[in-house]
FIMARTOR-927663 format. One line per 5 residues: number of its first residue (from 1); for each residue x, y, z of C-alpha. Coordinates in Angstrom, 1 decimal. Layout:
N
NUM	X,Y,Z | ...
This chain:
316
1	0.7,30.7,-42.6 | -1.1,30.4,-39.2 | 1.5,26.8,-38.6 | 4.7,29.8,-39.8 | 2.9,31.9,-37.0
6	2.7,28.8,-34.3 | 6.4,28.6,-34.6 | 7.1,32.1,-34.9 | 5.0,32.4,-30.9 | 6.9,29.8,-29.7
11	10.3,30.8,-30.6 | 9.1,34.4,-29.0 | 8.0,32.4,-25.4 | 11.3,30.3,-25.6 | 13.5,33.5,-26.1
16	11.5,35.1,-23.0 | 12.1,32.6,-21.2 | 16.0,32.6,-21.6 | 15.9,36.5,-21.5 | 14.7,36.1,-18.0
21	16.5,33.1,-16.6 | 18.4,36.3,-15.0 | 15.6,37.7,-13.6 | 14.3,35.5,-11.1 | 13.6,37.3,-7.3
26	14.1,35.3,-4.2 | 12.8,35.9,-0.1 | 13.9,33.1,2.0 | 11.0,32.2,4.9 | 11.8,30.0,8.0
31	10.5,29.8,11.5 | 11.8,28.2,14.6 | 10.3,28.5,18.1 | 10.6,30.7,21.0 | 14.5,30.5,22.5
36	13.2,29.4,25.6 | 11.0,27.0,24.7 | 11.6,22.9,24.5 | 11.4,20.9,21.6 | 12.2,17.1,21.2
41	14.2,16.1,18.2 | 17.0,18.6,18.8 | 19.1,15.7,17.1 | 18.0,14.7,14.4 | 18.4,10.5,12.5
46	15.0,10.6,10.3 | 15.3,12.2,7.2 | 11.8,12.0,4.9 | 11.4,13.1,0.7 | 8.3,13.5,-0.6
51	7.4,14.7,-3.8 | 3.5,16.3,-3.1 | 2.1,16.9,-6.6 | 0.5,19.9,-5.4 | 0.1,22.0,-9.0
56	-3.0,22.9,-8.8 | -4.7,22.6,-11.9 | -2.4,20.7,-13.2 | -2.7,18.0,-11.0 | -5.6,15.5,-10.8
61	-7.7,15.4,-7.7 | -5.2,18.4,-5.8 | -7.7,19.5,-3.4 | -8.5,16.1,-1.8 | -4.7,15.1,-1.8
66	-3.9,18.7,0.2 | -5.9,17.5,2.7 | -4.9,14.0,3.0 | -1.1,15.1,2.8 | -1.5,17.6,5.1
71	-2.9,15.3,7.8 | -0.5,12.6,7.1 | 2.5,15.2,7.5 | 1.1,16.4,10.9 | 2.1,12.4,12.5
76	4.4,11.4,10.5 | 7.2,9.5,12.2 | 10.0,11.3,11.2 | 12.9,14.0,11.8 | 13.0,16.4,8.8
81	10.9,15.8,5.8 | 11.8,17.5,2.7 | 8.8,18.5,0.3 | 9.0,18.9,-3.5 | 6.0,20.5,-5.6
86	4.4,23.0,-3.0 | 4.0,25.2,-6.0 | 1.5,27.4,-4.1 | 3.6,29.7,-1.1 | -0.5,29.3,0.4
91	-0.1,25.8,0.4 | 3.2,26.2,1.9 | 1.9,28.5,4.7 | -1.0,26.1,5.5 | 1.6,23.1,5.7
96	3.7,25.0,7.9 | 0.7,26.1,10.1 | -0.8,22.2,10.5 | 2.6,20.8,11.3 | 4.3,23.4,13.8
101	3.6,21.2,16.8 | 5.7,18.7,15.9 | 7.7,20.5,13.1 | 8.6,23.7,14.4 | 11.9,24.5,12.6
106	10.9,25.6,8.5 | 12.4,27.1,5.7 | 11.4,27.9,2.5 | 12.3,30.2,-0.6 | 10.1,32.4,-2.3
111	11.2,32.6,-5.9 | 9.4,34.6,-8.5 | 10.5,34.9,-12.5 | 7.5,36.3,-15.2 | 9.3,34.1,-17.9
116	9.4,31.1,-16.4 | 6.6,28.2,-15.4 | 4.5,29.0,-12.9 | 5.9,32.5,-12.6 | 9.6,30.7,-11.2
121	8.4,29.2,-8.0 | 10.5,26.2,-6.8 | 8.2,24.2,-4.5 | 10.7,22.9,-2.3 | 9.7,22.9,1.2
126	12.0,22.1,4.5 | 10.3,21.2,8.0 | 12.3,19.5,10.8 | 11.8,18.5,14.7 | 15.4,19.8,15.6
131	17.6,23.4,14.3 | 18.0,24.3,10.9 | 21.5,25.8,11.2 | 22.8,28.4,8.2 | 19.8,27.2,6.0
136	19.6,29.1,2.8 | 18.3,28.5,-1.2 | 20.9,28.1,-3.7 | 19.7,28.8,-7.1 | 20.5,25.9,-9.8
141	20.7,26.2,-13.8 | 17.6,25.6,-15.6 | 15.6,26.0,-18.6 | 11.8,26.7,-18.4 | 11.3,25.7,-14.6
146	12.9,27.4,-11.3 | 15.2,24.6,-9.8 | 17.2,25.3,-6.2 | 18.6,23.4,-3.3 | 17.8,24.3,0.3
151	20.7,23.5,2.4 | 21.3,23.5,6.3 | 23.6,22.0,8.8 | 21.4,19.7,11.5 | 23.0,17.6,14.9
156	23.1,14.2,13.8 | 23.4,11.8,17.0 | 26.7,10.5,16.4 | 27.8,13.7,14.7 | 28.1,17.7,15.8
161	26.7,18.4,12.6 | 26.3,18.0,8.9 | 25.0,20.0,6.3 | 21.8,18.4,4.0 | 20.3,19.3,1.1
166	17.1,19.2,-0.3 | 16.3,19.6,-4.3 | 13.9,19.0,-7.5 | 16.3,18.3,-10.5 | 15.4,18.7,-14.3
171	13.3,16.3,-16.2 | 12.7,16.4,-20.1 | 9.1,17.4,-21.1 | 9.3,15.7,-23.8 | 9.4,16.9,-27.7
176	7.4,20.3,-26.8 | 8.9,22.5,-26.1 | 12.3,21.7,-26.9 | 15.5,22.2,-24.9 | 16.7,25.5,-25.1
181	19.1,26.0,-22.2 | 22.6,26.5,-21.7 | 23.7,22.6,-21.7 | 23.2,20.1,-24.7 | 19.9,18.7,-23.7
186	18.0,18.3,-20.1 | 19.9,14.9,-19.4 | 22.8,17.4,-19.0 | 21.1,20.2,-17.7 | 20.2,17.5,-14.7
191	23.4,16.3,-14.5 | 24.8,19.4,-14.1 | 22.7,20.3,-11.1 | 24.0,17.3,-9.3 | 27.2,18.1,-9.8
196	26.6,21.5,-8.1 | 25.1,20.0,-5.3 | 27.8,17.5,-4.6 | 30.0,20.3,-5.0 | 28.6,22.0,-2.2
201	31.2,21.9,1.1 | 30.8,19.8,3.7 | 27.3,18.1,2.2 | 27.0,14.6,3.3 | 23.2,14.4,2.7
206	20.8,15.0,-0.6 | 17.1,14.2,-1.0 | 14.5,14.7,-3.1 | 12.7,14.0,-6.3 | 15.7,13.3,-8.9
211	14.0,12.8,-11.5 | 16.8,10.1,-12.5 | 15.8,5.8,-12.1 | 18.4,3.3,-12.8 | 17.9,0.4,-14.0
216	17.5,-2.1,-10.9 | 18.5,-5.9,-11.5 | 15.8,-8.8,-10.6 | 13.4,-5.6,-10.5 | 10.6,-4.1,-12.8
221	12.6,-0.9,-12.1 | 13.5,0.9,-15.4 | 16.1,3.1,-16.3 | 15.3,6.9,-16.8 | 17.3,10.2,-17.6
226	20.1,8.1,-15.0 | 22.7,10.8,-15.7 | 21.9,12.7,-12.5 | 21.8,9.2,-10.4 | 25.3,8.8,-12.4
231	26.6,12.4,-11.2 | 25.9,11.8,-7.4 | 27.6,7.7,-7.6 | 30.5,9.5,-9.3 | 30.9,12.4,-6.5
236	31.1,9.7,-4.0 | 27.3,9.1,-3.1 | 25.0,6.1,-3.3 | 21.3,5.7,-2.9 | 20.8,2.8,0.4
241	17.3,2.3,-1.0 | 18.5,0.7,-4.1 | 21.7,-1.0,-2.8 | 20.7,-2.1,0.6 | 17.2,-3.8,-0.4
246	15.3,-5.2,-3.3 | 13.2,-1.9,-3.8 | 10.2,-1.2,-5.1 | 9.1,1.5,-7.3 | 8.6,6.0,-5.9
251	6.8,6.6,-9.5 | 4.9,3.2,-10.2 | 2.5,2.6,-13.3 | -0.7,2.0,-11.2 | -0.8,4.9,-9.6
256	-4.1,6.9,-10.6 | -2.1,10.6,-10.4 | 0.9,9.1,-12.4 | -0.4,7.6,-15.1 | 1.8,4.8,-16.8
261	3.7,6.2,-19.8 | 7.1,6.0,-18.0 | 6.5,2.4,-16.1 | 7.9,1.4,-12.6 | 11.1,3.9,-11.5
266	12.8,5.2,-8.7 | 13.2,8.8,-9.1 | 13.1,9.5,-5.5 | 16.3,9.4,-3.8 | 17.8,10.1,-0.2
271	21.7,10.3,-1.5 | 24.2,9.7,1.6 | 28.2,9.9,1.0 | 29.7,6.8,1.4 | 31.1,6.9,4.7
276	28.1,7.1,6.3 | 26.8,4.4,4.5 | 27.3,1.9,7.9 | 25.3,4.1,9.9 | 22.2,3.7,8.2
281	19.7,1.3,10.1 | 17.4,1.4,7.5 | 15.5,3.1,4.6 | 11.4,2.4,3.0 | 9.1,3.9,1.0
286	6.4,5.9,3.2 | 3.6,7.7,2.5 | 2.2,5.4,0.0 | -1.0,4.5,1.8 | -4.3,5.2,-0.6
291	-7.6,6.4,1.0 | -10.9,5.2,-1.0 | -12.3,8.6,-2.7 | -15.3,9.3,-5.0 | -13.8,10.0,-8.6
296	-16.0,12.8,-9.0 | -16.5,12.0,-12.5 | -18.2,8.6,-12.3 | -19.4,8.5,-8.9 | -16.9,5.2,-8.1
301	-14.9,5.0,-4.9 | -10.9,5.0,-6.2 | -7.9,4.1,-4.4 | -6.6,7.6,-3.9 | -2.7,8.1,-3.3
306	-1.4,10.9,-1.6 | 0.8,12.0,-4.7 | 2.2,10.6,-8.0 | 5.3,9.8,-6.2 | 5.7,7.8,-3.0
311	7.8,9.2,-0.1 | 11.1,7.6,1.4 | 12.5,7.3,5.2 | 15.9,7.0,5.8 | 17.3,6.3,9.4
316	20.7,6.8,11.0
């Protein structure tokens, strides 16, 4: 009976959760600085993902990591650094606050759903050095967690402007709970989303954490949910971290706030369309430095990275 019960719960939650896939309210945030004022980096050839990890409670070690990430973001050498995982709009207002001297253009969307994890936020997070023209959050289809795209047009240096996105695609959670959604399991749920965004006009530019690793030759680099990776090659897109380099591992098996039941992938993706493939002088992993840190369970110093995924620059 109480197992009857269990089941009886979760096929309740699940339904909730579908009922109010609908329901979900969005405000859009940004900031920008004074018309008058100057700011360097009007154009705009760095372009930065990085995947945070800031959940809270569900997160080992998130109140050191704020910090750390929070002072790394404030120097980072870079143009526009799309965030993932800001879960917490606080967080996201503190982030803002730290980097405005040197990021003064922001956007982010508040997005709020009852039925769905962590009451439908979408943890994406835009800042950037130069304009962010039209900017705006475009919902995307998804079971249990809020997922989005924030796009905006920015000047490139050797171009008026182009329109970029930034994004957190689907993953599987595994056996619990299972797939409920609209599409045939989360492989195409996230394959789906990509296929949005691609769709998108005039979008010559996608980062963000994919979660979606091929398979990389001579590599440790194993494959993982690749049907999103497969969407964005087929829609004219390629990844010059993978194809222009050996690469190493975003999420990698010794990382302390990973853990190692998926191995060595690349999840983390800067996606360019193929004609701007020439342009690109290069791309590297970033923000994988570690910072020795008491455990606070054993009282031994740990390697501490900033997140469970590593952060990559690409430059025009």
């Amino acid at each position: 009976m109480p197992l009857i019960a269990s089941k009886l719960n979760l096929t309740v939650v699940l339904f909730l959760f579908q009922l109010g896939a609908a329901c979900t309210r969005t405000s859009e945030h940004s900031t920008a600085p004074a018309p008058s004022a100057t700011v360097e980096g009007q154009f705009i050839s760095r372009f930065t993902t990085f995947n945070t990890a800031l959940a809270d409670s569900h997160s080992p070690y998130y109140e050191v990591r704020r910090q750390m990430i929070i002072n790394d973001l404030k120097n980072l050498d870079t143009d526009l650094i799309c965030l993932q995982e800001v879960w917490d709009p606080q967080d996201a207002e503190d982030i803002i606050s730290a980097v405005k001297p040197r990021f003064p253009y922001t956007f982010y969307a508040k997005t709020w759903n009852l039925f769905k994890w962590r009451f439908g936020r979408n943890g994406l997070l835009l800042l950037s050095r130069g304009p962010l023209k039209n900017a705006t959050y475009q919902p995307l289809d998804s079971f249990l967690v809020t997922r989005g795209v924030i796009t905006a047009d920015v000047n490139l240096r050797r171009e008026e402007s182009t329109t970029i996105g930034c994004t957190h695609l689907s993953t599987t959670v595994g056996k619990f709970p299972p797939y409920l959604g609209k599409y045939d399991s989360w492989d195409a749920e996230q394959a789906q989303q990509a296929q949005t965004i691609a769709a998108i006009p005039g979008i010559s530019l996608v980062m963000g954490d994919m979660n979606s690793s091929p398979s990389v030759a001579g590599t440790d680099i194993k494959a993982f949910m690749e049907t999103g990776y497969q969407a964005f090659l087929k829609n004219g897109f390629v990844s010059p971290y993978i194809v222009n380099q050996t690469p190493t591992c975003t999420w990698c098996a010794d990382n302390v706030v990973a853990g190692n039941e998926w191995g060595n992938l690349i999840i983390d993706h800067i996606f360019i369309q193929q004609k701007l493939q020439g342009r690109v002088v290069s791309v590297k992993r970033v923000l994988d430095e570690k910072a020795p840190v008491n455990d606070g369970k054993t009282n031994s110093i740990i390697p501490m990275p900033l997140s469970d995924h590593f952060g990559l620059t690409l430059s025009f």
